[in-house]
PDB file with one MODEL, atoms N, CA, C and O in Angstrom:
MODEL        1
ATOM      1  N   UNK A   1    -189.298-133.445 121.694  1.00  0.00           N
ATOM      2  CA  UNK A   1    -187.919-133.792 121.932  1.00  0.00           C
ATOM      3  C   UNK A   1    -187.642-135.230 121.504  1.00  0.00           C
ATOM      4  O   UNK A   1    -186.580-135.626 121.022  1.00  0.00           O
ATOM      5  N   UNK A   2    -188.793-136.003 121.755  1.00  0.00           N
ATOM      6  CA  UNK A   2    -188.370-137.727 121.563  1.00  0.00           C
ATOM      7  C   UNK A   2    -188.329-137.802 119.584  1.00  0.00           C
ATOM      8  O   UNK A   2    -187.668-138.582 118.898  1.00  0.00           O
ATOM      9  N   UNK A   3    -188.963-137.067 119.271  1.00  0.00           N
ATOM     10  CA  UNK A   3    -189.341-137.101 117.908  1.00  0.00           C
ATOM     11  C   UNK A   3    -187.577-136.393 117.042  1.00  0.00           C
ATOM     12  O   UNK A   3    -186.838-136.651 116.092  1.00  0.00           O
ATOM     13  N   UNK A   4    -187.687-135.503 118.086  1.00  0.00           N
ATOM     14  CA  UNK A   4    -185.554-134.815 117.483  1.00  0.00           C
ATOM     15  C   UNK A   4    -184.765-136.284 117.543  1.00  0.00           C
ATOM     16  O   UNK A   4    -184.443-136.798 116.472  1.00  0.00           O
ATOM     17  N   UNK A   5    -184.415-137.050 118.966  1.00  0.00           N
ATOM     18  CA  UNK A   5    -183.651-137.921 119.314  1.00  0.00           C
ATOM     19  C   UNK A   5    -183.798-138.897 117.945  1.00  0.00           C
ATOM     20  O   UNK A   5    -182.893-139.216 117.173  1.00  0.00           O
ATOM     21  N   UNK A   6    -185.302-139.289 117.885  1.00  0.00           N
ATOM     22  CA  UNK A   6    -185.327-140.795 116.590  1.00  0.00           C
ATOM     23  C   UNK A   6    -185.406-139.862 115.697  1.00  0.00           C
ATOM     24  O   UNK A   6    -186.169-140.424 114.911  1.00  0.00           O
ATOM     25  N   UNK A   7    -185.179-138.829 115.220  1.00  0.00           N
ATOM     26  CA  UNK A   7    -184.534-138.040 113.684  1.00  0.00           C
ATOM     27  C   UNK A   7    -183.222-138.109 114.249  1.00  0.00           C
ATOM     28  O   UNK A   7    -183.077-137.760 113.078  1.00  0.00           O
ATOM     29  N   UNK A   8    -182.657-138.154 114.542  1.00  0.00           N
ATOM     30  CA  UNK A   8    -181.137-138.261 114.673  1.00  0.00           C
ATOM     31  C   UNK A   8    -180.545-139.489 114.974  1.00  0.00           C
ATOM     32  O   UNK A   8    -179.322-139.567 115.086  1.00  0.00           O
ATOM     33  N   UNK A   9    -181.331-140.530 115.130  1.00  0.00           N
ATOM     34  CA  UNK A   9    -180.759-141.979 115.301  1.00  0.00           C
ATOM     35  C   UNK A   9    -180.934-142.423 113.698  1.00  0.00           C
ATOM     36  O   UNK A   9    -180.159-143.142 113.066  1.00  0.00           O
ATOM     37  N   UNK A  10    -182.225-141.768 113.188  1.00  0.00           N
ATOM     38  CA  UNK A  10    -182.362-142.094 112.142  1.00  0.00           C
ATOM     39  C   UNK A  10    -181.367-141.608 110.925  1.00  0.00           C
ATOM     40  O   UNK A  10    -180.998-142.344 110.010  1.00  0.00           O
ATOM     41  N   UNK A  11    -181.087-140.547 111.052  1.00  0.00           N
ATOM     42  CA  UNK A  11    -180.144-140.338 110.550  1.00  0.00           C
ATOM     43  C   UNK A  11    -178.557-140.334 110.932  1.00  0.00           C
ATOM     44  O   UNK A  11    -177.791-139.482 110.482  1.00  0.00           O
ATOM     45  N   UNK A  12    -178.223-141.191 111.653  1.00  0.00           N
ATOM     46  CA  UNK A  12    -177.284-141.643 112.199  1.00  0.00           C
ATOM     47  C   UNK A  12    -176.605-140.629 113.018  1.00  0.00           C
ATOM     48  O   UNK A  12    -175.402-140.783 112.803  1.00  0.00           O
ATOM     49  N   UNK A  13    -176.761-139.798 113.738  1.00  0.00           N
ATOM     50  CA  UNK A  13    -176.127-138.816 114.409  1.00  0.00           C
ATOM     51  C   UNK A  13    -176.222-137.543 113.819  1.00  0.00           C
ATOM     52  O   UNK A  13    -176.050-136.612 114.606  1.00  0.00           O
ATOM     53  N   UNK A  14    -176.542-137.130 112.177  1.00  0.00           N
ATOM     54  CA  UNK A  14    -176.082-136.437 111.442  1.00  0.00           C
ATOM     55  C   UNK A  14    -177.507-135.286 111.617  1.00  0.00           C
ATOM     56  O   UNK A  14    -178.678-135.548 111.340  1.00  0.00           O
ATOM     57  N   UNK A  15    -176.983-134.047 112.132  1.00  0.00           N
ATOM     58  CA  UNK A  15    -178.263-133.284 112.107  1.00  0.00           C
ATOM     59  C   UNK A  15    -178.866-132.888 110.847  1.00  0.00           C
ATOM     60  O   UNK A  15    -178.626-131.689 110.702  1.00  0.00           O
ATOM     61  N   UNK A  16    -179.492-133.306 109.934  1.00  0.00           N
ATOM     62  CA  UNK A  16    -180.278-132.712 108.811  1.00  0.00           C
ATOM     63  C   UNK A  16    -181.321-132.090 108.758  1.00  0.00           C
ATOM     64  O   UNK A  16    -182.261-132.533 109.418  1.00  0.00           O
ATOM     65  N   UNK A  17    -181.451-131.255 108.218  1.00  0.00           N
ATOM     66  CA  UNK A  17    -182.124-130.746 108.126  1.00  0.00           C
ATOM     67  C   UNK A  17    -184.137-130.486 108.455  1.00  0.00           C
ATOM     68  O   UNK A  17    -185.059-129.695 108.654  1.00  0.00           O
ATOM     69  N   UNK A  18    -183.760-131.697 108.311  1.00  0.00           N
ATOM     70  CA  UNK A  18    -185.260-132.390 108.786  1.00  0.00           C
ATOM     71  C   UNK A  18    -185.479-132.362 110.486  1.00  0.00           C
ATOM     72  O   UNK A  18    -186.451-131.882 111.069  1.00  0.00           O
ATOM     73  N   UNK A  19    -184.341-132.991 111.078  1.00  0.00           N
ATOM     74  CA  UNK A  19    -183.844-132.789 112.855  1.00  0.00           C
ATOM     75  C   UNK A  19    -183.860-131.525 112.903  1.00  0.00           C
ATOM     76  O   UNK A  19    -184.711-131.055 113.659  1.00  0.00           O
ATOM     77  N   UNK A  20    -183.217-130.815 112.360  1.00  0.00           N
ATOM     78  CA  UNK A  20    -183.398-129.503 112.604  1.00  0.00           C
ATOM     79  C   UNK A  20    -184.303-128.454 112.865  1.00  0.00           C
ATOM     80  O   UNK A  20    -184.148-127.544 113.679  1.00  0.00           O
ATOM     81  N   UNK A  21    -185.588-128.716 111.856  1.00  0.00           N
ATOM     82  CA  UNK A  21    -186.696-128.339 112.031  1.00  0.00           C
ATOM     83  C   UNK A  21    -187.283-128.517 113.343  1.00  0.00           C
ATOM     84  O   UNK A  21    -187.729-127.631 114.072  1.00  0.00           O
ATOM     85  N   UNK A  22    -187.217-130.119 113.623  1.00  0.00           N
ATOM     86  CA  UNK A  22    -187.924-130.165 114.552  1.00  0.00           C
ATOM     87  C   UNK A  22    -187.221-130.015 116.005  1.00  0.00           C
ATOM     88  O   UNK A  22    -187.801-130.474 116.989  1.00  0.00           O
ATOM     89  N   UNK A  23    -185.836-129.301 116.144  1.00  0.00           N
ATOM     90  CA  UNK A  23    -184.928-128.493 117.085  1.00  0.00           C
ATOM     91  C   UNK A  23    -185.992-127.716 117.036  1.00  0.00           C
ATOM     92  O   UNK A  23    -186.712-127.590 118.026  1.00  0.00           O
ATOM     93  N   UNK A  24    -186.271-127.009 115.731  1.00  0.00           N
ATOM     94  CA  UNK A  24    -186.290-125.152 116.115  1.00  0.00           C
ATOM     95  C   UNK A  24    -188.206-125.312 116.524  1.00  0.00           C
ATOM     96  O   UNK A  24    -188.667-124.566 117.388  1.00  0.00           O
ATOM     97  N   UNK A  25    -188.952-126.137 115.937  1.00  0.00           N
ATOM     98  CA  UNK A  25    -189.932-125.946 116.578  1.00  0.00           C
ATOM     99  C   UNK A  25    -189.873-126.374 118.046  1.00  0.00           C
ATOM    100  O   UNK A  25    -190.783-125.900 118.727  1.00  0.00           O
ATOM    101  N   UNK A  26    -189.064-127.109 118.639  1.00  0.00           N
ATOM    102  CA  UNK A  26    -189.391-128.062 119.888  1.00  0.00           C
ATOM    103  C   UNK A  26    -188.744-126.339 120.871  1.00  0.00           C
ATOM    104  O   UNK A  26    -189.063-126.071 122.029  1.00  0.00           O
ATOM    105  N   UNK A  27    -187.973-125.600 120.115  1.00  0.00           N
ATOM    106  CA  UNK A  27    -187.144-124.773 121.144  1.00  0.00           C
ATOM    107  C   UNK A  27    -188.270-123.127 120.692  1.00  0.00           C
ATOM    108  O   UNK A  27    -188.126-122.037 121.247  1.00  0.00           O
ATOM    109  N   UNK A  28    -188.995-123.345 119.912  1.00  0.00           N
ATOM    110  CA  UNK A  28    -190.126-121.859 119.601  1.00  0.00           C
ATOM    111  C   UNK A  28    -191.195-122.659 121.005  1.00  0.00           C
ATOM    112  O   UNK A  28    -191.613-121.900 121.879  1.00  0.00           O
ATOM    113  N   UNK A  29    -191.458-123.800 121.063  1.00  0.00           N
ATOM    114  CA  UNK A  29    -192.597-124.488 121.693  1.00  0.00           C
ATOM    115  C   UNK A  29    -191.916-123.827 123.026  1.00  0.00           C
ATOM    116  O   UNK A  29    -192.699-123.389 123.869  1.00  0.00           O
ATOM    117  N   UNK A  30    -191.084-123.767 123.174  1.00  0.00           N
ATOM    118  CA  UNK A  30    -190.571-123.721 124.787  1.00  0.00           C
ATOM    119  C   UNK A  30    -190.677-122.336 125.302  1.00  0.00           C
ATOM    120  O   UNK A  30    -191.006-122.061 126.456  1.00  0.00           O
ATOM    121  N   UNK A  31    -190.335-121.359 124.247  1.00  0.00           N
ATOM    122  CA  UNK A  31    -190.564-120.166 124.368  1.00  0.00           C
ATOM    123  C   UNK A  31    -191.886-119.591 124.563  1.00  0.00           C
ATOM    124  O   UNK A  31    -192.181-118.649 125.299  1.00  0.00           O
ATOM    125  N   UNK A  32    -192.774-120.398 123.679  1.00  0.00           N
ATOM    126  CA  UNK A  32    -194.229-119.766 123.569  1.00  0.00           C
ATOM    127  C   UNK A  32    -194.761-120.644 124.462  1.00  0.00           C
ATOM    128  O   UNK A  32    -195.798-121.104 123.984  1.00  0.00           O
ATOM    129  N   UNK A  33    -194.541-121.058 125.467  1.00  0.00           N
ATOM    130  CA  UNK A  33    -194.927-121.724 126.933  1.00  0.00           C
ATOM    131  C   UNK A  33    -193.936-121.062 127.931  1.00  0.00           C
ATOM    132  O   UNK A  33    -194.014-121.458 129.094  1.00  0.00           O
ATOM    133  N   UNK A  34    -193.105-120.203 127.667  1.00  0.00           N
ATOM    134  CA  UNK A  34    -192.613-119.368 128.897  1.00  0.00           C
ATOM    135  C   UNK A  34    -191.652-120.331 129.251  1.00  0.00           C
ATOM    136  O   UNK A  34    -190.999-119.926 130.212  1.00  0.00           O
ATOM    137  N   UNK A  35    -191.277-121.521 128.835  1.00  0.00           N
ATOM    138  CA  UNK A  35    -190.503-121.970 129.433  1.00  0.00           C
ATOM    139  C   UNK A  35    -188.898-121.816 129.102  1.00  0.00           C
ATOM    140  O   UNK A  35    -188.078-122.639 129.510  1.00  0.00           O
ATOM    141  N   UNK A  36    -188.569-120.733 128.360  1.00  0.00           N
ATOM    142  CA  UNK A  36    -187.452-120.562 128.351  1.00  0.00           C
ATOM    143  C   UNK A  36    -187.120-118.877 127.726  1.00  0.00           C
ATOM    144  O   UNK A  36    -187.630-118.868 126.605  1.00  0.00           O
ATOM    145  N   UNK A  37    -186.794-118.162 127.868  1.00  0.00           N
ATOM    146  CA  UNK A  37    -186.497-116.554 127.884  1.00  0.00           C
ATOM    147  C   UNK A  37    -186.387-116.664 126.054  1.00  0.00           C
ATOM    148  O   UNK A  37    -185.502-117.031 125.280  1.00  0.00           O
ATOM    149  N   UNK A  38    -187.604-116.204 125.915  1.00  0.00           N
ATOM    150  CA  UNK A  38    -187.760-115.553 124.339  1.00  0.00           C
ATOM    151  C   UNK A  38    -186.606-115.129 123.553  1.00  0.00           C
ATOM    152  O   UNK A  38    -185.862-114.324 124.113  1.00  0.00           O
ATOM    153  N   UNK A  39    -186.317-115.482 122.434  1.00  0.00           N
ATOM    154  CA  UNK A  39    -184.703-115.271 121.714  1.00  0.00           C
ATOM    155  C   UNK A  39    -185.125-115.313 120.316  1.00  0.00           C
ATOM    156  O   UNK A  39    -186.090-115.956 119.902  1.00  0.00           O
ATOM    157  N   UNK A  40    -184.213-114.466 119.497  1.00  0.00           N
ATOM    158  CA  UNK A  40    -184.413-114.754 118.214  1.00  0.00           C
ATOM    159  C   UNK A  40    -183.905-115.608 117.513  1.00  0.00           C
ATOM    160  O   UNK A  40    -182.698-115.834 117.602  1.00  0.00           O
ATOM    161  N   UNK A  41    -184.905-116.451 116.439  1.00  0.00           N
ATOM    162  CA  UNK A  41    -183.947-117.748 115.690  1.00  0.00           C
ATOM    163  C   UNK A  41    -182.436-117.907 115.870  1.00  0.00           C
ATOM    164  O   UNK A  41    -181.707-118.804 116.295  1.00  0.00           O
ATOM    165  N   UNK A  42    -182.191-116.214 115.190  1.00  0.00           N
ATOM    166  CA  UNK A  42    -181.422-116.095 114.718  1.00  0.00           C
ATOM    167  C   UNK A  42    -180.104-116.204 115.858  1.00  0.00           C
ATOM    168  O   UNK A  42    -178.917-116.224 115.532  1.00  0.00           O
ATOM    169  N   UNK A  43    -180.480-116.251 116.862  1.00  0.00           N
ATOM    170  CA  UNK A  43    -179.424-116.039 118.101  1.00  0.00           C
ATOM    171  C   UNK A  43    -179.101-117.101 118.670  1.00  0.00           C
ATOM    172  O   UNK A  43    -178.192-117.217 119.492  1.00  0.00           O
ATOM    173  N   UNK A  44    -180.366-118.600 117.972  1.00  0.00           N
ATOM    174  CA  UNK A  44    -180.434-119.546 118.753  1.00  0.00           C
ATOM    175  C   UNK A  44    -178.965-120.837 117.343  1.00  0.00           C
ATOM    176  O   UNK A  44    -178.271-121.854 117.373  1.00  0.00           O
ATOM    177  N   UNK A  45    -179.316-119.872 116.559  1.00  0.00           N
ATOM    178  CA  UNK A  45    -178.558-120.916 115.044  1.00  0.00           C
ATOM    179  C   UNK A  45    -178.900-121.327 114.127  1.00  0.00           C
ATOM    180  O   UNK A  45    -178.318-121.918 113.218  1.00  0.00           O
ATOM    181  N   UNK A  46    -180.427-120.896 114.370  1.00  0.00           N
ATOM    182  CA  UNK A  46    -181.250-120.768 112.792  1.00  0.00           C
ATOM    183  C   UNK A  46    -181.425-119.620 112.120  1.00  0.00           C
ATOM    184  O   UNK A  46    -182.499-119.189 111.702  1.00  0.00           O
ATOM    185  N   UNK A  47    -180.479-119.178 112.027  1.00  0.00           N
ATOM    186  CA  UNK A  47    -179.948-117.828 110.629  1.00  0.00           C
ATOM    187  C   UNK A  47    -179.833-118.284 109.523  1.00  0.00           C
ATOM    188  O   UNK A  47    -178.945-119.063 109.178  1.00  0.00           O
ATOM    189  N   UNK A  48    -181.001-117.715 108.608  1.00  0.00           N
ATOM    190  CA  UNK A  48    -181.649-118.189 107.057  1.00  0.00           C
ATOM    191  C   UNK A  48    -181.363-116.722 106.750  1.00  0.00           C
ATOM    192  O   UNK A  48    -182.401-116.352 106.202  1.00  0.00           O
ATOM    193  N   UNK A  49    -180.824-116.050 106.783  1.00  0.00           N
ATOM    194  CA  UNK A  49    -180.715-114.655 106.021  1.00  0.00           C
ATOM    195  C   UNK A  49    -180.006-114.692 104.999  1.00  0.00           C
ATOM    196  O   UNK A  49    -179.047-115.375 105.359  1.00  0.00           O
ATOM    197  N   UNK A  50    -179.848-114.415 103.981  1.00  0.00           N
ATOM    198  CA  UNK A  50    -179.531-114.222 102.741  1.00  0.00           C
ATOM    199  C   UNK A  50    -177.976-114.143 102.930  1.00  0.00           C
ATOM    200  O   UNK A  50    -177.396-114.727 102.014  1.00  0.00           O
ATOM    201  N   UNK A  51    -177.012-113.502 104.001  1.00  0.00           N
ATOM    202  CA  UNK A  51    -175.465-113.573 104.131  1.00  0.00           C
ATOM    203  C   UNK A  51    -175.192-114.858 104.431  1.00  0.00           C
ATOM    204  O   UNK A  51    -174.394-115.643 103.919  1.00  0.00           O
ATOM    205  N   UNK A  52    -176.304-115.032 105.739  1.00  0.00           N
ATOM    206  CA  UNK A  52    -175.843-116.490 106.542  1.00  0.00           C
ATOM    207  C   UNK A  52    -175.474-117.548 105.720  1.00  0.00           C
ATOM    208  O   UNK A  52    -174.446-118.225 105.707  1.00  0.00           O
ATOM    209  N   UNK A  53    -176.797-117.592 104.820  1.00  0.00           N
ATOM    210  CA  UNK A  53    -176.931-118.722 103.560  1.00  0.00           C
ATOM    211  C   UNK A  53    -175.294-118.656 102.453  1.00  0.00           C
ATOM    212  O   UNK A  53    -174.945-119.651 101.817  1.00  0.00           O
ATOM    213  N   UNK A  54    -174.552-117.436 102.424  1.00  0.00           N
ATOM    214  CA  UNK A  54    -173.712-117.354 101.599  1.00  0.00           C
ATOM    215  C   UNK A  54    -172.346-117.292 102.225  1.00  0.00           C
ATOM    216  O   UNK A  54    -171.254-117.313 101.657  1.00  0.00           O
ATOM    217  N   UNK A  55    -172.643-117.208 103.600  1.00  0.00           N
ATOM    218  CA  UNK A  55    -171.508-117.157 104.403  1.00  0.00           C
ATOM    219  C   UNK A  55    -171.496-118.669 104.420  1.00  0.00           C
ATOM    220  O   UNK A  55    -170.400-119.126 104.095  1.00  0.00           O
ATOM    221  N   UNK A  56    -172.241-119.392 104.656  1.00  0.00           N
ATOM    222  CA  UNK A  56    -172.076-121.102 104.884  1.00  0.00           C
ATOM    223  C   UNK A  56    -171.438-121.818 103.872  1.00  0.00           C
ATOM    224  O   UNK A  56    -170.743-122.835 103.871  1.00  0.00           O
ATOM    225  N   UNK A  57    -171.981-120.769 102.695  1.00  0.00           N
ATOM    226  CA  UNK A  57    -171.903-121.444 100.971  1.00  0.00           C
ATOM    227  C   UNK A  57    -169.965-121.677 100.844  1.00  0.00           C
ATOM    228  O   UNK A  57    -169.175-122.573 100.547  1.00  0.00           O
ATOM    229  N   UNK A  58    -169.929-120.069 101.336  1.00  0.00           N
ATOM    230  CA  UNK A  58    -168.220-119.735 100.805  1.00  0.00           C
ATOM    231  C   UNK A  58    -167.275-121.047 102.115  1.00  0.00           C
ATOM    232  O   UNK A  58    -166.102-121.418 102.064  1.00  0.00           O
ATOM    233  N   UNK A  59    -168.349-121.433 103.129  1.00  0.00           N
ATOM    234  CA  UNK A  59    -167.406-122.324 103.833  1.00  0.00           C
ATOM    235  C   UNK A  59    -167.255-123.770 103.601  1.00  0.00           C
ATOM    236  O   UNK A  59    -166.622-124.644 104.194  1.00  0.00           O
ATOM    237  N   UNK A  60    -167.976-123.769 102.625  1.00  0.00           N
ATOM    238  CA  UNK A  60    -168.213-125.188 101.998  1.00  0.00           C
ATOM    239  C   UNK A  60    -169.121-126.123 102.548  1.00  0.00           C
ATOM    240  O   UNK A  60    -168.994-127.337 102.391  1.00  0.00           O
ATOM    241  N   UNK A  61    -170.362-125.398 103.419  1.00  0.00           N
ATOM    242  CA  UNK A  61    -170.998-125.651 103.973  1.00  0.00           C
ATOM    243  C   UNK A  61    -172.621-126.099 103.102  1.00  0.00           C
ATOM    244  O   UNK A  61    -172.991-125.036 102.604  1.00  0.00           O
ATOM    245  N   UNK A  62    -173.293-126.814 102.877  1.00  0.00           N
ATOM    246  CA  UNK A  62    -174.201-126.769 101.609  1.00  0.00           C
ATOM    247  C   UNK A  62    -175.321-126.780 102.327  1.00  0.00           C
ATOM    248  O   UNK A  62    -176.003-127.789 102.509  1.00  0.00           O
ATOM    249  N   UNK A  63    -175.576-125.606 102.793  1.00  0.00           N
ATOM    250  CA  UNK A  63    -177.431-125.633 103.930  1.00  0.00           C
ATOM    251  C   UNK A  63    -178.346-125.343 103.074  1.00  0.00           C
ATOM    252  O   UNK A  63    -178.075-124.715 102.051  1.00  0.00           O
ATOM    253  N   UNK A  64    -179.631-125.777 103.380  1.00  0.00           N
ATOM    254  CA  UNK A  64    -180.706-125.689 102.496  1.00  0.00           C
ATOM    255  C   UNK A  64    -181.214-124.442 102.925  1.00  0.00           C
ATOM    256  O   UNK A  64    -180.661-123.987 103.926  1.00  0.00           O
ATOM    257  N   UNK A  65    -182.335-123.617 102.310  1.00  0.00           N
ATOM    258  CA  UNK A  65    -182.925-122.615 102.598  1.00  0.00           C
ATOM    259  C   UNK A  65    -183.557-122.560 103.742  1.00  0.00           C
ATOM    260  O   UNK A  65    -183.906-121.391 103.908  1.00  0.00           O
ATOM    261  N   UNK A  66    -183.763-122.973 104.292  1.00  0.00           N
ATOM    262  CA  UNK A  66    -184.959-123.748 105.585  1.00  0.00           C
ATOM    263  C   UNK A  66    -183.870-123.694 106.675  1.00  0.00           C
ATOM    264  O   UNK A  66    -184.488-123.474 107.717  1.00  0.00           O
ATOM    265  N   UNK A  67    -182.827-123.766 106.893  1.00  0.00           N
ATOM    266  CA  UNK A  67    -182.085-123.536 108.297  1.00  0.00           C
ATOM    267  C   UNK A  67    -180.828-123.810 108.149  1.00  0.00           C
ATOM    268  O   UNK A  67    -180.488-124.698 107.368  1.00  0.00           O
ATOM    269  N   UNK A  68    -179.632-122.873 109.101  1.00  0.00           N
ATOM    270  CA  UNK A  68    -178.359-122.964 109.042  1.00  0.00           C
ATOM    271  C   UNK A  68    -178.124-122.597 110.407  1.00  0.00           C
ATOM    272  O   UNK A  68    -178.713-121.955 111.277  1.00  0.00           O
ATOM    273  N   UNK A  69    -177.231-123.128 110.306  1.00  0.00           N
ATOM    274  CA  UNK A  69    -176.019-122.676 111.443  1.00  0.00           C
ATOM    275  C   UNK A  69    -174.793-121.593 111.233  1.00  0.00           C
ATOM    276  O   UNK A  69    -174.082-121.331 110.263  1.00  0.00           O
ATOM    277  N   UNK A  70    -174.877-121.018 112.754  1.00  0.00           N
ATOM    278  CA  UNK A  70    -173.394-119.829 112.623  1.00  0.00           C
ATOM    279  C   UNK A  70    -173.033-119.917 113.656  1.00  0.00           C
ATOM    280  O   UNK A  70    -173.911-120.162 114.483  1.00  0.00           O
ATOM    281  N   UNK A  71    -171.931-119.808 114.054  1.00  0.00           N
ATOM    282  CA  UNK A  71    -170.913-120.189 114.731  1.00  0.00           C
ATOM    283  C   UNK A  71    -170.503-118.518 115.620  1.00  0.00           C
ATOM    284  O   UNK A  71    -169.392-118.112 115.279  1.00  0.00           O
ATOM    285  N   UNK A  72    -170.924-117.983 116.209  1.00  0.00           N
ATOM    286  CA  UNK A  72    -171.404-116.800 116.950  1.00  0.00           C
ATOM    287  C   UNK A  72    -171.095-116.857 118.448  1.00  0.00           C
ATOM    288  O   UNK A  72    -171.614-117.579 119.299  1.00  0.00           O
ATOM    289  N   UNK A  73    -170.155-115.957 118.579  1.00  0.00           N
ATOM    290  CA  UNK A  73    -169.995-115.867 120.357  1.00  0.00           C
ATOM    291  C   UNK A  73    -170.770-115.084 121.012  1.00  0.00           C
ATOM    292  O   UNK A  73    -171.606-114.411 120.409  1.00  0.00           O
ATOM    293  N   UNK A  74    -170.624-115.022 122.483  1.00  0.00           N
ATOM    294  CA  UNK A  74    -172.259-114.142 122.931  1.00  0.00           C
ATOM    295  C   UNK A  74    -171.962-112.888 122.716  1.00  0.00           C
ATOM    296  O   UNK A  74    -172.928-112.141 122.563  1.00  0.00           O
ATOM    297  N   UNK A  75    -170.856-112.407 122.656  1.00  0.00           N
ATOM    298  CA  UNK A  75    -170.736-111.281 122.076  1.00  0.00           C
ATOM    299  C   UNK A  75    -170.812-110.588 120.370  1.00  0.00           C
ATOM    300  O   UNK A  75    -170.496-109.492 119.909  1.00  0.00           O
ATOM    301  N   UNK A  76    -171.271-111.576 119.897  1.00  0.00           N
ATOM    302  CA  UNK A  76    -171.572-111.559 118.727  1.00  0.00           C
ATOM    303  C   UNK A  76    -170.787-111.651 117.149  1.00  0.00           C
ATOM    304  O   UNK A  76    -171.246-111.474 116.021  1.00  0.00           O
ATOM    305  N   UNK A  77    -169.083-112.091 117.739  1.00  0.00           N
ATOM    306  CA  UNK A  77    -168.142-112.163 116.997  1.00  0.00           C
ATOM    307  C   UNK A  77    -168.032-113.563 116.241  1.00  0.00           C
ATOM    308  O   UNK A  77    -168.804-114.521 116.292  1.00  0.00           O
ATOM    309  N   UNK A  78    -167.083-113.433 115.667  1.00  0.00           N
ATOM    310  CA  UNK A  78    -167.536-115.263 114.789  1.00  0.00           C
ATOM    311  C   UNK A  78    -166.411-116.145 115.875  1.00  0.00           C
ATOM    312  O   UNK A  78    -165.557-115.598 116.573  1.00  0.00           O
ATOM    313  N   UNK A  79    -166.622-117.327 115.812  1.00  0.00           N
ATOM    314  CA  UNK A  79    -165.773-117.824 116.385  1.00  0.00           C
ATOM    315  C   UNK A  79    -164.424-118.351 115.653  1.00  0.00           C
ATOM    316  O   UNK A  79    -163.531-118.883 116.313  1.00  0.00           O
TER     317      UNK A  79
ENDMDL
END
């Protein structure tokens, strides 16, 4: 977690991609210690699937292959 915070100071607030990574490992770490109810990437906002990637594209969104965001209600609608 301390290692997310100084990637994001370092990059001035701005989550890149690099912060990101180390979101999704710090939040797999939590899971695979039980400490938080098992979920898929994909549910958590790291959706790399081939739409996600083109759904981001058409929003003018420029994510790298390695992780994106979607904007997903719990019911599974877009927001």
């Amino acid at each position: 977690m301390k290692s997310y915070l100084r990637c994001l100071r370092a990059h001035r607030g701005m989550n890149d991609d690099e912060c990101r990574m180390l979101s999704k490992s710090y939040l797999q770490c939590r899971m695979d210690k039980n400490l938080m109810a098992p979920d898929e990437m994909k549910n958590l906002g790291y959706d790399n699937t081939p739409q996600a990637l083109a759904a981001a594209a058409a929003a003018g969104h420029a994510p790298s292959t390695n992780a994106t965001t979607t904007n997903k209600t719990p019911e599974g609608g877009n927001k």
